[in-house]
N, C-alpha and C positions, 0 to 999 in steps of 0.2 A: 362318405355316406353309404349307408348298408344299402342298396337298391333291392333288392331281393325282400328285404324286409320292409321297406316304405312298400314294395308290392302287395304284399301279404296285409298290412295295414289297411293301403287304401282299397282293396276287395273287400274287407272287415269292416272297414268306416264306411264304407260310401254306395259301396254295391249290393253285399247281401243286405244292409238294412232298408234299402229301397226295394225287397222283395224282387230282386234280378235271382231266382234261385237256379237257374238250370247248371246242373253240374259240369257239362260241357262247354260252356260259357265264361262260366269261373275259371275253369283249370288254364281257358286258355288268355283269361287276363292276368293270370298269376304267369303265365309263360312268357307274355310281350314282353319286352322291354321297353316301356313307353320311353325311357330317358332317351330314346334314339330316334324319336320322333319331335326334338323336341329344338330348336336354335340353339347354333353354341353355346356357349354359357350359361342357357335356362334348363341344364340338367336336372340342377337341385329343386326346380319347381313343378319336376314331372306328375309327380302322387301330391300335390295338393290338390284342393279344390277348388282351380279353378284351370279358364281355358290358358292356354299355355302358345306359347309364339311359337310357331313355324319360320316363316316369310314375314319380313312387315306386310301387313294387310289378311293375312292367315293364320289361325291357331285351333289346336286341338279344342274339339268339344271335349266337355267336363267327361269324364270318366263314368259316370253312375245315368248318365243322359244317353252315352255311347250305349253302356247295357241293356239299357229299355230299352232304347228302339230294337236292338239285336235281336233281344226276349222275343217281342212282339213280333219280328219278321221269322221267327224259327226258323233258323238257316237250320240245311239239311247238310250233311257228309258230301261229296259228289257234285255238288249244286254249280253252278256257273255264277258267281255275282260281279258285280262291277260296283266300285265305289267310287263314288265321284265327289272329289275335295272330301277323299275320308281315307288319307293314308294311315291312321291308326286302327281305324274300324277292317279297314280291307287287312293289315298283319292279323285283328283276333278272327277274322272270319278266315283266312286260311289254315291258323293255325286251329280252329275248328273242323278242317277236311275237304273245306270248299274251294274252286278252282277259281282265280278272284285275279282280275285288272284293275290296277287304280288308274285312273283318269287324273289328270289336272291340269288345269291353263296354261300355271305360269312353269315354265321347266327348273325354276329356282328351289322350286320344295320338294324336286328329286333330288338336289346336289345335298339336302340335309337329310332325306329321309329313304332316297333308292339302296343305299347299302343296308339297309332295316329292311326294305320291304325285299330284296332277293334272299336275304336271310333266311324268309318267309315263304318264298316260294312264289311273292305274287309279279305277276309281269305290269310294266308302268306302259304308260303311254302317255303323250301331249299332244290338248283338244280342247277346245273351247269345251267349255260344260253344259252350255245349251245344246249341244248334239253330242249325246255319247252317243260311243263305237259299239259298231255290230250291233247285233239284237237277241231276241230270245234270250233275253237272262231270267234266270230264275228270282235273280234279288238282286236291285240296287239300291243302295244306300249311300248318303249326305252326310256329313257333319257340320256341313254350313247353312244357315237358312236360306230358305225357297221362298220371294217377296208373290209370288205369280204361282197356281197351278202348273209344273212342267209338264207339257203334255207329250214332247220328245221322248221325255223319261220314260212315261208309262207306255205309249208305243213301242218302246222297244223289249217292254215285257212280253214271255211267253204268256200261253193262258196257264193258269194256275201262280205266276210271277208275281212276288211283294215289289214294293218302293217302301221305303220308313225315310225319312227325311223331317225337317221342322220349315214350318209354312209360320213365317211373320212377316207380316205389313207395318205393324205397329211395334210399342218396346219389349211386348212379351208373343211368343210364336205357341205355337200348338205341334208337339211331334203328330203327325199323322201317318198312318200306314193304309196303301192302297194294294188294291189286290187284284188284276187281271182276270176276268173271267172265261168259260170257255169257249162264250158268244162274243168274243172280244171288247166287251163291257168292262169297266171297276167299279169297286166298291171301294168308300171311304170309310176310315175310321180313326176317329179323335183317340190319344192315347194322354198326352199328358202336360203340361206348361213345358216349356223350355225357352232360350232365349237366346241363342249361337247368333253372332256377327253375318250378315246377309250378304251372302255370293250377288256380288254386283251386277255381274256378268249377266244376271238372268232377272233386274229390276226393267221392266217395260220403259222405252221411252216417252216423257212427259208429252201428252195428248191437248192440244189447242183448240178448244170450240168459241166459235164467236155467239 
């Protein structure tokens, strides 16, 4: 299989026509290699359209769902981001210029995807996802849904800091982008349906009222 070419396809098929147009964005999903984000064997299912196995229990968000949130968090050159359970999204955001730690629970989805992501320049770590590391980031971002507002997450934004992630409770979620202010407030904002398998880790335990 040509990968380079399923690349070039699936930016063509999936990305530019969902209006992802920034030029910087594109060049650098045409640069990932997603096939190496991807469980052995499910090479050949890396450019389709759909979420792809990591880990049992883990898979890449859709590729044109990846884009929009990115769009809408405009990662800057220089930027600090952390992604958390988003080892595809933290390779395009490095290799957009930005200084990026992937986060993830289980240390299984580094033994498929740590040699992709130093490729990339990003450093990994192992950490529950209800507390990322350090703070002051500029931008972090999910590619697993968020059952709960993380309020960890946005804590650990600077002021002027995004979060993009997908918030579902139910079968379909809503990508939202929140944004840190300089009064140490955020602001919400609805971007688009999406429906990513929901990081467990961060579902509230069942509450008993008599």
């Amino acid at each position: 299989m040509d990968m380079a070419a399923a690349r070039k396809a699936m930016v063509d098929s999936q990305v530019r026509v969902n209006d992802v147009t920034d030029r910087a964005l594109q060049a650098a999903l045409l640069a990932v290699p997603r096939e190496k984000f991807c469980a052995p064997g499910r090479e050949f299912s890396a450019y389709a359209e759909v979420e792809v196995e990591v880990v049992p229990g883990r898979s890449l968000m859709e590729v044109r769902e990846v884009a929009k949130m990115l769009q809408f968090a405009v990662p800057r050159e220089g930027e600090a981001a952390l992604a958390i359970a988003a080892p595809y999204a933290a390779a395009v955001l490095a290799r957009m210029g930005l200084t990026v730690t992937a986060q993830e629970a289980d240390p299984a989805v580094f033994d498929v995807v740590g040699a992709a992501l130093e490729e990339q320049g990003v450093t990994t770590l192992v950490g529950p996802v209800t507390h990322p590391t350090g703070g002051d980031w500029d931008l972090i971002v999910s590619e697993g849904g968020v059952p709960v507002r993380p309020e960890a997450w946005l804590e650990a934004l600077k002021p002027g800091g995004r979060a993009v992630f997908v918030e579902r409770s139910g079968p379909v979620g809503r990508a939202v982008l929140y944004v840190r202010g300089e009064q140490g407030g955020v602001s919400r904002r609805e971007l688009f349906d999406a429906a990513p398998p929901v990081l467990e880790a961060l579902r509230p335990a069942p509450a008993f009222a008599l």
